[in-house]
C-alpha positions in Angstrom: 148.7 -42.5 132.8 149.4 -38.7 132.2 150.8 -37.7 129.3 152.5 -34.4 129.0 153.0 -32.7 125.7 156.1 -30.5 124.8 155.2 -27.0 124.7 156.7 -25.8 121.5 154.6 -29.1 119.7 151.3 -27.9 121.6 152.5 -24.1 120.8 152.7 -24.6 117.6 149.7 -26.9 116.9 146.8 -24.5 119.0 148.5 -21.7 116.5 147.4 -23.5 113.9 144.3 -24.3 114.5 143.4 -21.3 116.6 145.4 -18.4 115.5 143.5 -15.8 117.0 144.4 -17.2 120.8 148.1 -16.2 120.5 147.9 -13.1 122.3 146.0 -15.1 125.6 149.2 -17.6 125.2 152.1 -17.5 128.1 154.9 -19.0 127.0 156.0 -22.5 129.2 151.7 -22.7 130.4 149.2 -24.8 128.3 145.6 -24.6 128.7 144.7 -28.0 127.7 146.8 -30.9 127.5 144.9 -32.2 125.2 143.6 -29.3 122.5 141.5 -31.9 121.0 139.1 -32.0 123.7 139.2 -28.2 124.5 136.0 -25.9 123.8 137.4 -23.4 121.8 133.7 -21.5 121.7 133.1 -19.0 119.3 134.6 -15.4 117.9 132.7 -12.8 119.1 132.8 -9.4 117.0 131.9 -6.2 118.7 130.0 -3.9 116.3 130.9 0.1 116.4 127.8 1.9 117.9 125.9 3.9 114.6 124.4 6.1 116.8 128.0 6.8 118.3 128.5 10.2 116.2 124.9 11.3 117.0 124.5 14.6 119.5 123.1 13.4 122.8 119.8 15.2 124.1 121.9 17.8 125.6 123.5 19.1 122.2 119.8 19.0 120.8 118.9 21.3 123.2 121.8 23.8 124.0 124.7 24.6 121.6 128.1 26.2 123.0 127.3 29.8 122.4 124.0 29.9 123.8 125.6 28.0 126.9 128.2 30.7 127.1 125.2 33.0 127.2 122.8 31.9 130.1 126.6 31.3 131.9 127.1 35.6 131.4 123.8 36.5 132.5 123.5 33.8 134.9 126.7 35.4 136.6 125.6 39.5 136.0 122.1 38.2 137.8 124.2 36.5 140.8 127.7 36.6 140.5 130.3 35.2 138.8 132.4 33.1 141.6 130.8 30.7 144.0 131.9 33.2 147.1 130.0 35.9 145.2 126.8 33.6 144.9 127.0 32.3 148.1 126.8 36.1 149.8 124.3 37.2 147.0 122.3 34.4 148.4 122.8 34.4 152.1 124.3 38.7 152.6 123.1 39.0 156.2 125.7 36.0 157.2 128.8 38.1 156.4 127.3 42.1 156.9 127.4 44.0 159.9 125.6 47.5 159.2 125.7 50.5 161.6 122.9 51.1 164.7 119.8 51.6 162.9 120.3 50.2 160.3 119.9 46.1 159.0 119.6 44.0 156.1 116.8 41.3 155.9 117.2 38.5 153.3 113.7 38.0 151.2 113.8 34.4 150.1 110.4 35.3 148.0 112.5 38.3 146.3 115.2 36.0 145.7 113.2 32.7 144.2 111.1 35.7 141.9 115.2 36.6 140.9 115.3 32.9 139.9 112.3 32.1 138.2 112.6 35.5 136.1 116.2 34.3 135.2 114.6 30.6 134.2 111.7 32.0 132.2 114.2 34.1 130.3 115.8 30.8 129.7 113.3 29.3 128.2 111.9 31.9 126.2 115.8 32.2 124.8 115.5 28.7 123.9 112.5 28.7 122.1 113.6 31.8 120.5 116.7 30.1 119.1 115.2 26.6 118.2 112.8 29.0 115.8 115.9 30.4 114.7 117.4 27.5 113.7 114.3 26.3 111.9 113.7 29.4 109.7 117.5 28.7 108.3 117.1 25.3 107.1 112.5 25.9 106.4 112.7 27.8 102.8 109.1 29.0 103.7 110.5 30.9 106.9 114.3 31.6 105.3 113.0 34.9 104.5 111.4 35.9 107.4 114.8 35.0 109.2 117.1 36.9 107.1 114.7 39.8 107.8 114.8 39.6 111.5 118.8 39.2 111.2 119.3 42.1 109.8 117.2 44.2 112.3 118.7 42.4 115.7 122.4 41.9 114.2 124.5 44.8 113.2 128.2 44.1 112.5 130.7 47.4 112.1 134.4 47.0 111.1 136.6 49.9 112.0 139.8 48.6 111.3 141.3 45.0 111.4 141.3 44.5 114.8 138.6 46.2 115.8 134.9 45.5 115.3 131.4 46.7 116.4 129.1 43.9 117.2 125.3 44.4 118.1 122.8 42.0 119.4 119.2 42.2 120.0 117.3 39.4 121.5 113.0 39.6 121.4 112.8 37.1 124.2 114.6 39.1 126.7 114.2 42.4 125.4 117.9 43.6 125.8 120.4 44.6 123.4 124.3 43.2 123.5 127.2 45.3 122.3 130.5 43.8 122.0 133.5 45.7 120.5 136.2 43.2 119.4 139.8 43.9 119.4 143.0 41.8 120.8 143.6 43.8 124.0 140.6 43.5 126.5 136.9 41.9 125.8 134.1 44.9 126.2 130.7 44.4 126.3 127.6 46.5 127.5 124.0 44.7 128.1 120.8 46.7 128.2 117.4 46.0 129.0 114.8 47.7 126.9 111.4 48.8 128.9 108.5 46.6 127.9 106.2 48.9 128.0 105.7 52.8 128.2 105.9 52.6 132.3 108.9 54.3 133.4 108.5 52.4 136.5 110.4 49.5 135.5 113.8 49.2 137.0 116.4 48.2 134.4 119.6 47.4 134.1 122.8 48.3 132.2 125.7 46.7 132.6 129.3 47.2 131.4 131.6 44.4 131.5 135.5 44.1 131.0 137.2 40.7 130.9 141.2 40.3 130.1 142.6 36.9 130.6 145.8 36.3 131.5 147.0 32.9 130.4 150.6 32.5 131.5 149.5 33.2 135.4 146.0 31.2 134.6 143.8 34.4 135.8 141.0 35.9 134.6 139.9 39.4 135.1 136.1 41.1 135.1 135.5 44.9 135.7 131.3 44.8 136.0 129.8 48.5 136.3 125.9 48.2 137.1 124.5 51.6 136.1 121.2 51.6 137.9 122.6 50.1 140.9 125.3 52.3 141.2 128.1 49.2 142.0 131.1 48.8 140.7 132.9 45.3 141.2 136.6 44.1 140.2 136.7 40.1 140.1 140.1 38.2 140.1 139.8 34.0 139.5 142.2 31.9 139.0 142.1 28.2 138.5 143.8 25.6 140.6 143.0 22.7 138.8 140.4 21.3 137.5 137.9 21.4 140.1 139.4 24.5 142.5 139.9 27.6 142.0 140.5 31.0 144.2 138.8 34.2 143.9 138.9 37.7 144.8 136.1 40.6 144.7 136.4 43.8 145.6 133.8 46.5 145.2 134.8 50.1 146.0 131.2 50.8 146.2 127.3 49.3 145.9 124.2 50.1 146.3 122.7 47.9 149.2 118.6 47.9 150.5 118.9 47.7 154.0 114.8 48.5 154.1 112.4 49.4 151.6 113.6 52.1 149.0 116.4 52.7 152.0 119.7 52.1 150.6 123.7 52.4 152.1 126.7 52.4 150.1 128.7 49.9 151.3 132.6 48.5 150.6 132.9 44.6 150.1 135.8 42.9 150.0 135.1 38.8 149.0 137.4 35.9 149.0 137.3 32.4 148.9 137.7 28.7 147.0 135.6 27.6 144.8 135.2 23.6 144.7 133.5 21.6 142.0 132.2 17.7 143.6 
């Protein structure tokens, strides 16, 4: 014979002796007729993760402003848009140079571009993880506060407008910056190594003004010893598209060895991030 239960009296009595099973109750269902012979099991507690808080290996190794940093030099070194870095990387797809005259690409010129660029990473790091050291080691505090002043110069010449210098040893280049509320200015210069003068570097002069009602950014590059100018217009679709626009009024392009054309190069495109 099967006996059914009222549902409020079962309710009511698995409440009682189970209180913690009320919120996996439907009113009108019952999950055992008979709640003496039900396994109940046991309360499981979840414990927070203590290592939750921690900084994963990533954070060890990179902070946000040194991020920021290999992200500026990555794009002066190969553009700032991925239309940019795809004709940096493949030029001879989208150029079309008078009789005579024709651009080869140098994948061995290119990877040297790239290993230089990841050396100078890693040098940067190691650099800044010393740094890093020397303010929390009391035996190297002093040796740091004597290398800040001599790479880090602040200058104030009114409230909104400050001089800021930077030198970094591992890449041998020096950073001003000149902050104010109107545009972002800032001029990178590689220092020769040694007394050769047959060292090509590089100065660059950057603008950047952001525009955050119509969600576009602008960048003004000038490359001194290239002699190229470029004017860079982004702005984000979403999360993971946006649209670019680069126009150079003139640059500097090897078509052969120590042969160079100036050349006019309108770039568009989308960017999309998988």
């Amino acid at each position: 014979m099967l006996l059914l239960l009222p549902t409020a009296w079962a309710d009511n009595n698995q409440a009682s002796q189970y209180p913690w099973r009320q919120e996996d109750q439907r009113a009108g269902y019952e999950d055992e007729v008979l709640p003496e012979n039900e396994e109940v099991g046991e309360i499981l507690y979840s414990i927070p993760d203590p290592r939750a808080s921690d900084p994963n290996l990533n954070d060890r190794i990179f902070s946000q402003k040194l991020t920021k940093e290999f992200e500026t030099r990555y794009a002066e070194q190969f553009g700032r848009t991925s239309p940019e870095i795809i004709y940096t990387r493949t030029p001879y797809l989208t150029s079309n140079y008078t009789e005579g005259q024709s651009l080869t690409f140098d994948e061995e010129e290119y990877q040297d571009r790239q290993r230089r660029f990841g050396n100078f990473m890693l040098k940067r790091l190691v650099e800044f993880h010393i740094q890093n050291e020397s303010k929390t080691n009391p035996q190297l505090k002093a040796v740091n506060e004597v290398k800040e002043k001599v790479e880090k110069v602040d200058v104030s010449f009114s409230k909104n407008y400050k001089l800021r210098a930077k030198y970094h040893i591992s890449s041998n280049t020096a950073r001003f910056s000149i902050l104010n509320p109107y545009i972002d200015f800032t001029m990178r210069m590689e220092l020769a190594r040694t007394l050769s003068f047959n060292e090509t570097l590089e100065t660059v002069f950057s603008f950047q003004k952001s525009f955050n009602d119509l969600g576009i950014a602008t960048y003004i590059d000038y490359y001194q010893r290239q002699k190229r100018l470029d004017i860079i217009n982004s702005k984000a679709i979403n999360s993971y598209m946006s649209v670019s626009l680069t126009v150079s009024p003139f640059r500097d392009t090897e078509v052969s060895t120590n042969e160079y054309i100036l050349e006019r190069i309108f770039i568009g495109g989308v960017g999309i991030v998988f």
